[in-house]
C-alpha positions as CSV (number, residue, x, y, z in Angstrom):
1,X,0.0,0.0,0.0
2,X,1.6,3.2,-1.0
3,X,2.0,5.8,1.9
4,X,-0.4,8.4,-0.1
5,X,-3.5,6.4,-1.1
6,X,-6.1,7.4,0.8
7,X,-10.1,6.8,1.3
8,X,-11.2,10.3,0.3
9,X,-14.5,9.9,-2.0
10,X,-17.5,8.3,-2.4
11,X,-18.4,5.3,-1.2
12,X,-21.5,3.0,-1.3
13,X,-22.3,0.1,0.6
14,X,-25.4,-1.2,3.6
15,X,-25.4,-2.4,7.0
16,X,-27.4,-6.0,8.1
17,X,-29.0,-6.4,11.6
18,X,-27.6,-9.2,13.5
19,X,-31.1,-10.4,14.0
20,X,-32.0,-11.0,10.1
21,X,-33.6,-7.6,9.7
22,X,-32.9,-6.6,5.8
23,X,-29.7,-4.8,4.5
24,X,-29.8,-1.0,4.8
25,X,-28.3,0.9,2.3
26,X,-25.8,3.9,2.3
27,X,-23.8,6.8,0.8
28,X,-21.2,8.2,2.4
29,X,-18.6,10.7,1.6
30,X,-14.9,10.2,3.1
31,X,-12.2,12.5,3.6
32,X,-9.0,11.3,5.0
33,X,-6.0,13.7,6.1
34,X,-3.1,11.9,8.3
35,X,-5.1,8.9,9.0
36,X,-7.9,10.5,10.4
37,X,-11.2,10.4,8.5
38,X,-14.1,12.3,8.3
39,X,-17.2,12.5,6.5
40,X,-20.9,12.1,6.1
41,X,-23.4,9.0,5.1
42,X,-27.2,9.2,4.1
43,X,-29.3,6.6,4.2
44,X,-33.0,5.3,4.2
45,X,-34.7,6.2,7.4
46,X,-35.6,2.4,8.5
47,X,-36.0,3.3,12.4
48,X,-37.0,6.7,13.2
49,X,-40.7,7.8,11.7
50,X,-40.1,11.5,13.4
51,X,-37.3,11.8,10.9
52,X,-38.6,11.4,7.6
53,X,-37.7,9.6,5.1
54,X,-34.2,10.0,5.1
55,X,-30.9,10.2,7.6
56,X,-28.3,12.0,7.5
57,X,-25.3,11.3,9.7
58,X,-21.4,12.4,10.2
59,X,-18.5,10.1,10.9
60,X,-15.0,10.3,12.5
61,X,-12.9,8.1,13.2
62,X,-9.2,6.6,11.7
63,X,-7.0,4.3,9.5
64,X,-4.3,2.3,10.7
65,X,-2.9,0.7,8.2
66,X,-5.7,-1.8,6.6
67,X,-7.9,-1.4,10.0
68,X,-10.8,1.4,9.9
69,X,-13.0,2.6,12.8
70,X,-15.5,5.5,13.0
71,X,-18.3,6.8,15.3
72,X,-21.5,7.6,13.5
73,X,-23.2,10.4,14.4
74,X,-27.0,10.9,13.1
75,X,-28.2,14.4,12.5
76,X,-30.8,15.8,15.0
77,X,-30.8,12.4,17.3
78,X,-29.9,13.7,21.2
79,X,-29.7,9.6,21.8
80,X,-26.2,9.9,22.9
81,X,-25.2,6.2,22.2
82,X,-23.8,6.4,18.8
83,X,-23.1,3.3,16.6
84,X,-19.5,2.4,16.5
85,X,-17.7,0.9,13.1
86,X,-14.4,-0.9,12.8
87,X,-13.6,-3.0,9.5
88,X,-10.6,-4.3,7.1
89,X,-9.8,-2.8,4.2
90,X,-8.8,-4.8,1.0
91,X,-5.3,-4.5,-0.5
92,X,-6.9,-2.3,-3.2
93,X,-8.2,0.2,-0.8
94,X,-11.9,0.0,-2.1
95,X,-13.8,-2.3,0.0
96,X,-14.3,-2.4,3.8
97,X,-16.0,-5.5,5.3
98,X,-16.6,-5.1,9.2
99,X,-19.2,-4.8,12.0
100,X,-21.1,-2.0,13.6
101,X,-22.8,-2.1,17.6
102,X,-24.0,0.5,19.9
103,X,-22.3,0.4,22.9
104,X,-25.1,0.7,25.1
105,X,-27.3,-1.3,23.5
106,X,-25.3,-4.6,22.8
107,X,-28.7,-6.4,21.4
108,X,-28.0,-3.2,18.2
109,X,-25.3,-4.7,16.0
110,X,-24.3,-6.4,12.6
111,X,-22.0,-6.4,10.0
112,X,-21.4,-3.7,7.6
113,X,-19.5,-3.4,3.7
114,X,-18.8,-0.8,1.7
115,X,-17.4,0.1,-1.9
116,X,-15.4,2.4,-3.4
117,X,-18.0,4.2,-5.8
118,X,-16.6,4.4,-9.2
119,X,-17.3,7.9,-11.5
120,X,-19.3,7.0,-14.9
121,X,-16.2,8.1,-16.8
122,X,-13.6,5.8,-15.1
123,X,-16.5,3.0,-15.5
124,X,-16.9,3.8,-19.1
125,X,-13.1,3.7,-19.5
126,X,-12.6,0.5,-17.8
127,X,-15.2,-1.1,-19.8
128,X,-13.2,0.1,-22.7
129,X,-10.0,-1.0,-21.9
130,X,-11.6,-4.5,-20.9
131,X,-12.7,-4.6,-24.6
132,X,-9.5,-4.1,-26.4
């Protein structure tokens, strides 16, 4: 892994319950400067009625090496119990596999991925050079 490669962009992935509840997907934005990261994610509001039909959230956390950990942080939620991340990155630097919990409420948890979203040029451009 080169020393400047980094995890700043867009990123798309979803979240499972541990108790079989369907995947919830995300978006999230990350910027990372000297192995901390910070960012925002939106996502489908599957748990909170009062909040429409959207979340929004920020995260911060850090990188060390291939392991990755943030705290997310919903908009407008005073629950003060926010869900914790921590995953493993591949040796590509575009997918991170791991699992989320609240801390207070150990019943909360799951497993979580996410992908390195791709730009519609560099996809078109792959697809190209895959042709030749």
């Amino acid at each position: 892994m080169d020393c400047n490669d980094t995890l700043t962009g867009r990123w798309t992935g979803r979240y499972d319950y541990g108790d079989g509840l369907g995947p919830v997907p995300f978006e999230a934005t990350i910027n990372e400067i000297e192995r901390t990261l910070s960012g925002e994610i939106t996502e489908p509001n599957t748990f909170r009625r009062d909040m429409g039909g959207h979340l929004a959230a920020i995260i911060i956390g850090t990188r060390t090496g291939f392991d990755v950990s943030f705290r997310k942080t919903y908009d407008g939620f005073e629950q003060g119990d926010d869900p914790l991340y921590a995953g493993k990155l591949n040796g590509a630097l575009t997918r991170i596999d791991g699992t989320w919990r609240f801390p207070k409420e150990p019943m909360w948890s799951g497993r979580f991925m996410m992908v390195r979203a791709v730009d519609a040029r560099a996809r078109r451009r792959a697809v190209a050079e895959a042709t030749l």
